[in-house]
C-alpha positions as protocol buffer text, in pm:
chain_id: "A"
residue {
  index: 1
  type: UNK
  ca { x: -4350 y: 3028 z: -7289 }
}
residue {
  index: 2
  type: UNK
  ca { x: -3975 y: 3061 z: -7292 }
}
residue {
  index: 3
  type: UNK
  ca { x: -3736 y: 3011 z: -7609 }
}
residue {
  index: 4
  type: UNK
  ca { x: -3435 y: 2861 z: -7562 }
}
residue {
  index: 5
  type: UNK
  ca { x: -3129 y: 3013 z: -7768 }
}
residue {
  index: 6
  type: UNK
  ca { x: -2906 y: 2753 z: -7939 }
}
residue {
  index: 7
  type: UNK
  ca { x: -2640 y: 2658 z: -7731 }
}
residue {
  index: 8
  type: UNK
  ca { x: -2875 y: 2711 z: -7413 }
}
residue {
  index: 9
  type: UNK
  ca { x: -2852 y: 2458 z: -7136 }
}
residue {
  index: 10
  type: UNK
  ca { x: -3152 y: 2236 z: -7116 }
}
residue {
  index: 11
  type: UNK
  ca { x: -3314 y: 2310 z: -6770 }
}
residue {
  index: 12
  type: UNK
  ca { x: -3541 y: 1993 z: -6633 }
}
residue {
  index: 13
  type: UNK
  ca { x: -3693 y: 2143 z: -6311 }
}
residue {
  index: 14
  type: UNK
  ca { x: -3849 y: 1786 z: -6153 }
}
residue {
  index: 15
  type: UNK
  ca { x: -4147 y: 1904 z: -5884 }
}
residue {
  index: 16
  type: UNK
  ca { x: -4445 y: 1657 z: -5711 }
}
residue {
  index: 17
  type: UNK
  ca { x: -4550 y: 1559 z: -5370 }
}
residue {
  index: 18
  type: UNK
  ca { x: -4356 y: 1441 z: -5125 }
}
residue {
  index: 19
  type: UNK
  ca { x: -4316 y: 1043 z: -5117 }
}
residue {
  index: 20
  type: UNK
  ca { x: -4412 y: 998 z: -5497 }
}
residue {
  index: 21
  type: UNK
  ca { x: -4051 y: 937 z: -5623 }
}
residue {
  index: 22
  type: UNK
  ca { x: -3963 y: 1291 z: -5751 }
}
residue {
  index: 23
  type: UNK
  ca { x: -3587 y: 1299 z: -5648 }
}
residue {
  index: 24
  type: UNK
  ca { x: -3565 y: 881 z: -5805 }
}
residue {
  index: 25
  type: UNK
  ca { x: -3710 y: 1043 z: -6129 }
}
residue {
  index: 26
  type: UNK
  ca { x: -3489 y: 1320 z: -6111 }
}
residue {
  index: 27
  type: UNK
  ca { x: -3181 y: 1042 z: -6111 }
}
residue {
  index: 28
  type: UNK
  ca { x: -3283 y: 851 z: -6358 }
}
residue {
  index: 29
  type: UNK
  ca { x: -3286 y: 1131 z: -6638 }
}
residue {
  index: 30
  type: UNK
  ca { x: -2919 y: 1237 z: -6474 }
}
residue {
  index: 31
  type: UNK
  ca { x: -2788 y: 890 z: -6532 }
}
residue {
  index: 32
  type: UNK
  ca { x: -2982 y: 858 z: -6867 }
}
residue {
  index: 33
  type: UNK
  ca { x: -2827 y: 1194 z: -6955 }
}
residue {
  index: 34
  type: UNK
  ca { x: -2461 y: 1152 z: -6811 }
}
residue {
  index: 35
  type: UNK
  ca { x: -2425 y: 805 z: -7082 }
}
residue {
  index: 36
  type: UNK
  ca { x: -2411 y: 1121 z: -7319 }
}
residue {
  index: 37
  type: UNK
  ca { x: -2048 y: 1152 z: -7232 }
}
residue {
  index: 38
  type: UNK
  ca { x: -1961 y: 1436 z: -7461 }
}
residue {
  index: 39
  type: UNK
  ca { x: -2248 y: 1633 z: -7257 }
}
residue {
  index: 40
  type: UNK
  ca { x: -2186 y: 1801 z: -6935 }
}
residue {
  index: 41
  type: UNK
  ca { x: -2463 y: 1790 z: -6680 }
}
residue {
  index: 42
  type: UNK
  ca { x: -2517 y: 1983 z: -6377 }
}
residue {
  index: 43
  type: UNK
  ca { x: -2792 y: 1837 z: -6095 }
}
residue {
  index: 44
  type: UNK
  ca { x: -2915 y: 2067 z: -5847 }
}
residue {
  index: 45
  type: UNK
  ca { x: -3111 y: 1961 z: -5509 }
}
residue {
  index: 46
  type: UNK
  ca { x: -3336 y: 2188 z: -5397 }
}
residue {
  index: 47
  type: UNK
  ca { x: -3479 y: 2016 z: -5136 }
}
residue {
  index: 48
  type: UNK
  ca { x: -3363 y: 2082 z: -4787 }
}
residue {
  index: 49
  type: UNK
  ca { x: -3357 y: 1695 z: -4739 }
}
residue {
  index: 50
  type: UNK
  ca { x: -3096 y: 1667 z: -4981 }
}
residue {
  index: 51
  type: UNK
  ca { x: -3205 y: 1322 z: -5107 }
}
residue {
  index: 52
  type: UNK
  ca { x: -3047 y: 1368 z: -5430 }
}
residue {
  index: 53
  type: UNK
  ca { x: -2706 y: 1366 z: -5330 }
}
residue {
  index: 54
  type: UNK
  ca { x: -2711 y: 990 z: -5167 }
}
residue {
  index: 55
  type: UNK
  ca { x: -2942 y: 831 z: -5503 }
}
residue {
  index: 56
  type: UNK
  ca { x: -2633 y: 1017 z: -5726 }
}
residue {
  index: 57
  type: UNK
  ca { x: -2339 y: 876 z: -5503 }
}
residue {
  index: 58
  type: UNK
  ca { x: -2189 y: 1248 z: -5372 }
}
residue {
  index: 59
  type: UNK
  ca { x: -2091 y: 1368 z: -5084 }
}
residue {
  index: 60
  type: UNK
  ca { x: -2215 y: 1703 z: -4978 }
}
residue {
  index: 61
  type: UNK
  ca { x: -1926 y: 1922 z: -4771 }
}
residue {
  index: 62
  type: UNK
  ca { x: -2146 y: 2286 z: -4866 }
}
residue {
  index: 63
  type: UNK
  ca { x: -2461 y: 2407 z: -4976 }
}
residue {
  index: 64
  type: UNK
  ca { x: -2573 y: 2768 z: -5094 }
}
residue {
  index: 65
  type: UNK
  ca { x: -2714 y: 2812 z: -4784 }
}
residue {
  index: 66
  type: UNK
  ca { x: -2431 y: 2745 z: -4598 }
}
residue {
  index: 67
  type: UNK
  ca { x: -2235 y: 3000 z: -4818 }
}
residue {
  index: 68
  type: UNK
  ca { x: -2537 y: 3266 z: -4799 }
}
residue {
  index: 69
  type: UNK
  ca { x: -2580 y: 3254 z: -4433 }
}
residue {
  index: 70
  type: UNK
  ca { x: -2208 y: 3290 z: -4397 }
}
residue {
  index: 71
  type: UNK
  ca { x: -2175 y: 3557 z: -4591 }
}
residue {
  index: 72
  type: UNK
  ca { x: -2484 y: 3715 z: -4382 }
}
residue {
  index: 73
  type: UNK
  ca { x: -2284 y: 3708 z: -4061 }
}
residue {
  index: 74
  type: UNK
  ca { x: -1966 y: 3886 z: -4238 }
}
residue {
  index: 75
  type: UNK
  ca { x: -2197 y: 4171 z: -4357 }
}
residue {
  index: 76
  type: UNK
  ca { x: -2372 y: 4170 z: -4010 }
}
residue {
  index: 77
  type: UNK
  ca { x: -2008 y: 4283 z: -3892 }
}
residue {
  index: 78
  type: UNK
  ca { x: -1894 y: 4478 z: -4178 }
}
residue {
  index: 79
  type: UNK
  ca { x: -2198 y: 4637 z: -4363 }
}
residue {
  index: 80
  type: UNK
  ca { x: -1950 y: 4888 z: -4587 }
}
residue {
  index: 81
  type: UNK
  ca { x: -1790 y: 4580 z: -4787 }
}
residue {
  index: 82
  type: UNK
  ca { x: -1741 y: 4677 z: -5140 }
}
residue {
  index: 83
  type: UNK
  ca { x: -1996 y: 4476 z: -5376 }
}
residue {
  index: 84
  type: UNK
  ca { x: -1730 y: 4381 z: -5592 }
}
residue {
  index: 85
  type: UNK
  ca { x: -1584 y: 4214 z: -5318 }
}
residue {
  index: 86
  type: UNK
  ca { x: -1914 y: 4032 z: -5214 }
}
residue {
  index: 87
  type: UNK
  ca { x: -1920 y: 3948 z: -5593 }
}
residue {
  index: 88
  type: UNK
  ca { x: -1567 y: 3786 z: -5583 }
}
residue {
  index: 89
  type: UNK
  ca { x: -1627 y: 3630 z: -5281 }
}
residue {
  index: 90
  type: UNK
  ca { x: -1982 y: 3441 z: -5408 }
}
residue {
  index: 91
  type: UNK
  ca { x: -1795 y: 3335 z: -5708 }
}
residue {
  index: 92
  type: UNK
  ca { x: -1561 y: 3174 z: -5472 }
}
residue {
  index: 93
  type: UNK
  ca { x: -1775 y: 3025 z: -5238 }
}
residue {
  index: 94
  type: UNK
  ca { x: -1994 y: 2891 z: -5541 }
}
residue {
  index: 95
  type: UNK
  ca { x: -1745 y: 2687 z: -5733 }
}
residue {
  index: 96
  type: UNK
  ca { x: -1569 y: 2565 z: -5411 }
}
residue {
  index: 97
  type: UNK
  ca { x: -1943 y: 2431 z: -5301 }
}
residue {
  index: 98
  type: UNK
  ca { x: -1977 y: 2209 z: -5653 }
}
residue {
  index: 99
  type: UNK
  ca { x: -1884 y: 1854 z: -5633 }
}
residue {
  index: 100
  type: UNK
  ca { x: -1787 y: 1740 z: -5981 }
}
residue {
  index: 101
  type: UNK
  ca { x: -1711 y: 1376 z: -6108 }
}
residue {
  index: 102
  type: UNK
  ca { x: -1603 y: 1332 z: -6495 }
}
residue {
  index: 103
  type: UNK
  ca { x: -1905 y: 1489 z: -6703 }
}
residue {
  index: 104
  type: UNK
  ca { x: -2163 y: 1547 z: -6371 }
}
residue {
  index: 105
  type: UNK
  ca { x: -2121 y: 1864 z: -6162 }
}
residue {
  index: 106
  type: UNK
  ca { x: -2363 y: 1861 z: -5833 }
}
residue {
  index: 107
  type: UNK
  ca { x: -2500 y: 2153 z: -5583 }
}
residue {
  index: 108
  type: UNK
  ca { x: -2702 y: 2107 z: -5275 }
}
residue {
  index: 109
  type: UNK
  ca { x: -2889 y: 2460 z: -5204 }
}
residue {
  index: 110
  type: UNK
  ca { x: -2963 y: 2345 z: -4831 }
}
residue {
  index: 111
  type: UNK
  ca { x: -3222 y: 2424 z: -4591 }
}
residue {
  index: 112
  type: UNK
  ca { x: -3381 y: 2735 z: -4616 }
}
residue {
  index: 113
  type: UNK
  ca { x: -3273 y: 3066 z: -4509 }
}
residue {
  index: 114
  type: UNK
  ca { x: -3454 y: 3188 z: -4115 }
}
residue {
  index: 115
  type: UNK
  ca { x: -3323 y: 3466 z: -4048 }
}
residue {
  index: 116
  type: UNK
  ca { x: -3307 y: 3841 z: -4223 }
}
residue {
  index: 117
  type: UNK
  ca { x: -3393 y: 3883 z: -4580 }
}
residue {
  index: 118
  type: UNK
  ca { x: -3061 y: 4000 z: -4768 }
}
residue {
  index: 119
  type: UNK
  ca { x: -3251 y: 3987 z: -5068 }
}
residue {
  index: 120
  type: UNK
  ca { x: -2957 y: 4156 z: -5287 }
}
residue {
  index: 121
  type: UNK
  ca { x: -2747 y: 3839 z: -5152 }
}
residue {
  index: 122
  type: UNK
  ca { x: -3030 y: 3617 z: -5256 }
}
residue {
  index: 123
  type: UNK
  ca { x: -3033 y: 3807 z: -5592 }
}
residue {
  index: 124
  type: UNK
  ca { x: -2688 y: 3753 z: -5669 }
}
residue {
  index: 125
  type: UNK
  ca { x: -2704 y: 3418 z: -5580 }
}
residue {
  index: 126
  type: UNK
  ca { x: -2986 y: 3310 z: -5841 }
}
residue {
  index: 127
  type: UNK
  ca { x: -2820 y: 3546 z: -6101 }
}
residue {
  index: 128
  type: UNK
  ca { x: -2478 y: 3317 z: -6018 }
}
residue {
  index: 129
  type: UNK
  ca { x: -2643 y: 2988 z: -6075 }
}
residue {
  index: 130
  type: UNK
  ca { x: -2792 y: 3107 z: -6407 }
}
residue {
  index: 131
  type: UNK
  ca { x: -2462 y: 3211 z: -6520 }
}
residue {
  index: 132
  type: UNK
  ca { x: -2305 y: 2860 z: -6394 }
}
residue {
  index: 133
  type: UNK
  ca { x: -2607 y: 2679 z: -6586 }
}
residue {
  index: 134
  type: UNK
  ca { x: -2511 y: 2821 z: -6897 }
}
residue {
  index: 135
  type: UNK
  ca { x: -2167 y: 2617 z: -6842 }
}
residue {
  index: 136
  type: UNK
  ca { x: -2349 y: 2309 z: -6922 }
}
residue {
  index: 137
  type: UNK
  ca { x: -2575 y: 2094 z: -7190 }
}
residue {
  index: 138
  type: UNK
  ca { x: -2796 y: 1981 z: -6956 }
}
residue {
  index: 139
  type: UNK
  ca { x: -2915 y: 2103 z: -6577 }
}
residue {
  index: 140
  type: UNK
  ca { x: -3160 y: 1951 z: -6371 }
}
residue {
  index: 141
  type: UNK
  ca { x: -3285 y: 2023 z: -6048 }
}
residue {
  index: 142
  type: UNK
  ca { x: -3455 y: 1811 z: -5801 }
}
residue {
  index: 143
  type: UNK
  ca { x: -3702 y: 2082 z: -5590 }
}
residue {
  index: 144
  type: UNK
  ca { x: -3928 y: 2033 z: -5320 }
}
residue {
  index: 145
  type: UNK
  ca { x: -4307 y: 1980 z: -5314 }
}
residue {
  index: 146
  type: UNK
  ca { x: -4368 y: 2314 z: -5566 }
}
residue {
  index: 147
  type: UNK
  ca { x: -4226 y: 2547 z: -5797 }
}
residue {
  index: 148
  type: UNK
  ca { x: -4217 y: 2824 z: -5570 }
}
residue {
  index: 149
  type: UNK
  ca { x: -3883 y: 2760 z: -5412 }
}
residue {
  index: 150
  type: UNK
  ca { x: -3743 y: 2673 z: -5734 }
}
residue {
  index: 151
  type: UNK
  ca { x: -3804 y: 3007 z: -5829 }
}
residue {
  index: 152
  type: UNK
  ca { x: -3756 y: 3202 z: -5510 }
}
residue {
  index: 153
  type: UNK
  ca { x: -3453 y: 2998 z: -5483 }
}
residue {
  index: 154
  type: UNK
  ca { x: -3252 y: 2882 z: -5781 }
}
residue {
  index: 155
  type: UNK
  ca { x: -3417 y: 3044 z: -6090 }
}
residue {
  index: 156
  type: UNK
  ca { x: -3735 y: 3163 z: -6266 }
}
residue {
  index: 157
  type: UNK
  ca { x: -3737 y: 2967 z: -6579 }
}
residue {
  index: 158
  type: UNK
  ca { x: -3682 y: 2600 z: -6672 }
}
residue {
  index: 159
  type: UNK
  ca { x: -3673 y: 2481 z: -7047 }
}
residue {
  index: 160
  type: UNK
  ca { x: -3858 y: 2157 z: -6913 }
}
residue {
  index: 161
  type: UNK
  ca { x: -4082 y: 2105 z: -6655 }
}
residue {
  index: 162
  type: UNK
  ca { x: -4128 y: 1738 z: -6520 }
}
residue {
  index: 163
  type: UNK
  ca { x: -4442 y: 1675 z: -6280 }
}
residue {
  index: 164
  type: UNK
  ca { x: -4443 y: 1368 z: -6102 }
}
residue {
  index: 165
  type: UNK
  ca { x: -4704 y: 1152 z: -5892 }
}
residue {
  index: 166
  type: UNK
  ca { x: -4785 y: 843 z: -5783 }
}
residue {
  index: 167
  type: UNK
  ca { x: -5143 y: 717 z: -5866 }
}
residue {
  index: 168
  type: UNK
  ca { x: -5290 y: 842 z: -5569 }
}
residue {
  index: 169
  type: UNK
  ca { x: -5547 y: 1099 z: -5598 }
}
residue {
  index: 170
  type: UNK
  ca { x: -5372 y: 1323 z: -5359 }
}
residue {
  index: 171
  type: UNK
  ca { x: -5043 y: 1317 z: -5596 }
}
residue {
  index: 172
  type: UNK
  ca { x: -5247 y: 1391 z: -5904 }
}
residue {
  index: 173
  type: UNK
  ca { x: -5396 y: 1669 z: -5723 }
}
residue {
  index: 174
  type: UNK
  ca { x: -5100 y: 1839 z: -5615 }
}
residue {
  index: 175
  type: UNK
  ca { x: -4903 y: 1816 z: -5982 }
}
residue {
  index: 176
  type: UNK
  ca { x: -5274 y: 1965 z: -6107 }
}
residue {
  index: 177
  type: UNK
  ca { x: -5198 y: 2274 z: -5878 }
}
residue {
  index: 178
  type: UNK
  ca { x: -4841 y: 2284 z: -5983 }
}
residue {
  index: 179
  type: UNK
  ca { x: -4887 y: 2304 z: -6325 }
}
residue {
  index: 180
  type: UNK
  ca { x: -5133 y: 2568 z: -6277 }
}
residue {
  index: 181
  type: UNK
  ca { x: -4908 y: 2786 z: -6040 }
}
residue {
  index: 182
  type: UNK
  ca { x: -4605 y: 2721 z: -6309 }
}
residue {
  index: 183
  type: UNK
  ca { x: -4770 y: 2865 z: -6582 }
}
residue {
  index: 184
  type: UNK
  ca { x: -4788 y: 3201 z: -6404 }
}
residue {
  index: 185
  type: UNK
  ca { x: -4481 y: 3207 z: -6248 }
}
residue {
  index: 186
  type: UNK
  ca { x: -4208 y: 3033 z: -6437 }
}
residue {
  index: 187
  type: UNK
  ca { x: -4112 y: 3018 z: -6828 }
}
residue {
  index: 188
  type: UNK
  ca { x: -4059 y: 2706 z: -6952 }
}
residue {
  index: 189
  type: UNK
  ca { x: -4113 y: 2497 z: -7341 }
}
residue {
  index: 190
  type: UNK
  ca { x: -4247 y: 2173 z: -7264 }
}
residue {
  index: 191
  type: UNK
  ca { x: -4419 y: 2059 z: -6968 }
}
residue {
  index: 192
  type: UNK
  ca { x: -4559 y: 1670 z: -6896 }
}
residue {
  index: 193
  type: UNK
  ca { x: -4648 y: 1464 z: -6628 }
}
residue {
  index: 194
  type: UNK
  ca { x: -4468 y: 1151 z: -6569 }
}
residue {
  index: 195
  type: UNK
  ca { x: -4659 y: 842 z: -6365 }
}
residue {
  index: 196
  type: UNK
  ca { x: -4442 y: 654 z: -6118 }
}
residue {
  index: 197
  type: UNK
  ca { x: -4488 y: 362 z: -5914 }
}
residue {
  index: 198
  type: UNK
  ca { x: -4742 y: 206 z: -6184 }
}
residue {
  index: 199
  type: UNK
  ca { x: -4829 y: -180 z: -6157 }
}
residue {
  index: 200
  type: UNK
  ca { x: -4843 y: -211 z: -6497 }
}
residue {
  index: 201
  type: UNK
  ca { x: -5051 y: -92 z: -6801 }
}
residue {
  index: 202
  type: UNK
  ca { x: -5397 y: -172 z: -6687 }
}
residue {
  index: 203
  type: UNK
  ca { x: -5377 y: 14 z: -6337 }
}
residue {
  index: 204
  type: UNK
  ca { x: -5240 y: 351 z: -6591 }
}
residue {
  index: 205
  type: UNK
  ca { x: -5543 y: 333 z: -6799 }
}
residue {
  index: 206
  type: UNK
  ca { x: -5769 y: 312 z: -6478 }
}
residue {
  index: 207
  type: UNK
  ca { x: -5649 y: 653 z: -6387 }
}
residue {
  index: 208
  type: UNK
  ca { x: -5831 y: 949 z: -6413 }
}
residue {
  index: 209
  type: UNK
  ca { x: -5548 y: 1228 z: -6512 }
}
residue {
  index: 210
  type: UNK
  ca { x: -5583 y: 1570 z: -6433 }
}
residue {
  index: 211
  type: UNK
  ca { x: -5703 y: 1820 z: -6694 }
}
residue {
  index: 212
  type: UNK
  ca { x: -5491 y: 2019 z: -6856 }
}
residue {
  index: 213
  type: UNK
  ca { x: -5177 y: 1803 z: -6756 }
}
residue {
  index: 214
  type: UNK
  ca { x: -4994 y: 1644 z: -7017 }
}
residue {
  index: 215
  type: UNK
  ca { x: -4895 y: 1271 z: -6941 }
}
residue {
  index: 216
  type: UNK
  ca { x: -4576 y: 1168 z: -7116 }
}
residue {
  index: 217
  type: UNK
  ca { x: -4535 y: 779 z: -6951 }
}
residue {
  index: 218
  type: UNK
  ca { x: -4480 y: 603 z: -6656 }
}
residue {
  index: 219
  type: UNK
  ca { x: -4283 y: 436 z: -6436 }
}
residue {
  index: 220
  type: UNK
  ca { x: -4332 y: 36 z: -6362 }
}
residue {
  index: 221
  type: UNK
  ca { x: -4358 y: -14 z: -5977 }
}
residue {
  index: 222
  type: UNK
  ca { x: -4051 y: -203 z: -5864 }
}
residue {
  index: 223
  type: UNK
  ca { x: -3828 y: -310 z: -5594 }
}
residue {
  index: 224
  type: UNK
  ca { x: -3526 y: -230 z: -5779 }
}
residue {
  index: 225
  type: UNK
  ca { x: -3531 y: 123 z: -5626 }
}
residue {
  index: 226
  type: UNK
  ca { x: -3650 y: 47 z: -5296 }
}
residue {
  index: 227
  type: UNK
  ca { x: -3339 y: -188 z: -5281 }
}
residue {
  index: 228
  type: UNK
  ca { x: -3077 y: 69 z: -5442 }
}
residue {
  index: 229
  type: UNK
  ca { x: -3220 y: 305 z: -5148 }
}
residue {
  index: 230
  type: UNK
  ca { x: -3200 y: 32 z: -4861 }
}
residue {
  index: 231
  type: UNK
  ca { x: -2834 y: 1 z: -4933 }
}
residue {
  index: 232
  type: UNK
  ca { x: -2666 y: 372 z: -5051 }
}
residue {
  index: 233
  type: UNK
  ca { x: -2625 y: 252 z: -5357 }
}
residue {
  index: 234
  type: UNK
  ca { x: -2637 y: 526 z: -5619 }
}
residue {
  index: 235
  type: UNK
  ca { x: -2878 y: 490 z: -5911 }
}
residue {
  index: 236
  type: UNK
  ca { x: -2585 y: 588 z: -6156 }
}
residue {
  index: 237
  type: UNK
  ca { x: -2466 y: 228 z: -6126 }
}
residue {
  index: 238
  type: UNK
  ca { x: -2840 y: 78 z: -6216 }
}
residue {
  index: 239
  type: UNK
  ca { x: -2765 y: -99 z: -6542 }
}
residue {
  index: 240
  type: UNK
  ca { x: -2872 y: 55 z: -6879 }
}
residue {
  index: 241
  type: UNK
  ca { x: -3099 y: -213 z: -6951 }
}
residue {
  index: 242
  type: UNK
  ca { x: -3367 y: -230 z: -6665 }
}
residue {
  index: 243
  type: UNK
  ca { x: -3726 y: -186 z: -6773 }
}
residue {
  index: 244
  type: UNK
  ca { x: -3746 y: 108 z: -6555 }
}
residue {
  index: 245
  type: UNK
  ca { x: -3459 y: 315 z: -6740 }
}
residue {
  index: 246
  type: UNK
  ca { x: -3636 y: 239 z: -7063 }
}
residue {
  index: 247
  type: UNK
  ca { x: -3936 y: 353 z: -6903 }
}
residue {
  index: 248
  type: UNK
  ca { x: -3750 y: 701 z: -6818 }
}
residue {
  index: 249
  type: UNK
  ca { x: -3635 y: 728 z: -7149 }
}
residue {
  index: 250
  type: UNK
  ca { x: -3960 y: 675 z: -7360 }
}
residue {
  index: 251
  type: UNK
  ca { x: -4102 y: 982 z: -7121 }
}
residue {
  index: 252
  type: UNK
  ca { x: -3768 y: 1198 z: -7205 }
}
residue {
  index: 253
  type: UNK
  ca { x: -3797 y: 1168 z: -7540 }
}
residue {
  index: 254
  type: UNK
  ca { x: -4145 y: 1221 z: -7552 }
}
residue {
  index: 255
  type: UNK
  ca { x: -4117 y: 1578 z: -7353 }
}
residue {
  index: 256
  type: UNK
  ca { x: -3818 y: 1649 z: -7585 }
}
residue {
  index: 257
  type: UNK
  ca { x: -3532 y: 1633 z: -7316 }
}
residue {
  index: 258
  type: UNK
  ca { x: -3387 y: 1392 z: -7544 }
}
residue {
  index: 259
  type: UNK
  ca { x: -3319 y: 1419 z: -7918 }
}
């Protein structure tokens, strides 16, 4: 298990199936976290859909792919350049791609890389972001369907992992697989499972949860969201009082995201 230092950025990594609500979860605990206006947060989507962006209100001009395949073409052309050079440039190219609005800083990572491998470029990307992370109280980062590309991708250790499923059987199977995959590959303190779409307590008691996952709450099914979605409205202006942000912050506390 990894030990966060004090002063060490809390890192939420938010993984499930696709279609279960990860990347709503994932901006509810920004919002819930951003009222802490003396914190700084920093989101991260690392899905190639790049969902996160619209739910949070941000426009997306560049994404670290867009910066890593460019940087692929100049190195196509001129394979001598100096690495501190490359370095300077990354550093650049990284800060110009955040978007940042009072105490919330966003990145998109962007679609996946298809051609060549690069993999010092890839290196120096992940060893970037951790050093931007450690600029903030609180990161989280909205991946796709596994941990895999969260790792391969962004980084190789979260302080807090956050599974999240539906009640389907399908969903609960898929976080199951997760969790096991994240124990071997990532480092992380607290891990927990957090039900969404739920009509109400008696349907959550009715489930059959997954051994060895750790359920911290769930999520009242609502049209709230659905709504917010329908019309590109960001979640950050849902108000503080909705039984679905109290919801989110029961199952923060809980996992220890909140204090």
């Amino acid at each position: 298990m990894h030990e966060r230092q004090d002063g060490e950025a809390k890192v939420i990594a938010v993984c499930g199936k696709g279609g279960v609500g990860k990347t709503s979860v994932s901006s509810l605990i920004t919002k819930i976290l951003l009222n802490q206006r003396s914190r700084r947060v920093l989101a991260i989507d690392a899905d190639p859909a790049v969902g996160l962006s619209s739910t949070l209100g941000v426009k997306v001009h560049k994404t670290l792919d867009d910066i890593r395949r460019d940087l692929i073409s100049v190195l196509k052309k001129d394979r001598g350049r100096d690495r501190g050079e490359i370095l300077a440039h990354l550093d650049y190219e990284l800060f110009d791609a955040l978007e940042e609005q009072e105490n919330l800083a966003f990145l998109a990572i962007g679609r996946p890389e298809n051609e060549g491998c690069y993999c010092e470029i890839n290196r120096l990307l992940r060893e970037m972001i951790a050093s931007l992370c450690s600029k903030f109280d609180y990161v989280i980062i909205d991946g796709e369907a596994g941990i895999e590309q969260i790792n391969r991708r962004v980084m190789d250790k979260a302080t807090h992992l956050v599974l999240v499923s539906d009640p389907s059987r399908k969903g609960l199977e898929v976080v199951k697989s997760i969790k096991s995959v994240s124990d071997s590959l990532i480092g992380y303190e607290a891990a927990g499972l957090i039900l969404n779409k739920v009509r109400g307590q008696a349907e959550f008691e009715a489930l059959s949860l997954p051994d060895g996952v750790r359920c911290i709450g769930w999520i009242p099914e609502t049209d709230m969201i659905r709504r917010f979605d329908m019309e590109g409205r960001s979640i950050l202006s849902m108000r503080d009082e909705s039984r679905v942000i109290d919801s989110m912050k029961r199952c923060m506390e809980y996992l220890g995201i909140l204090e």
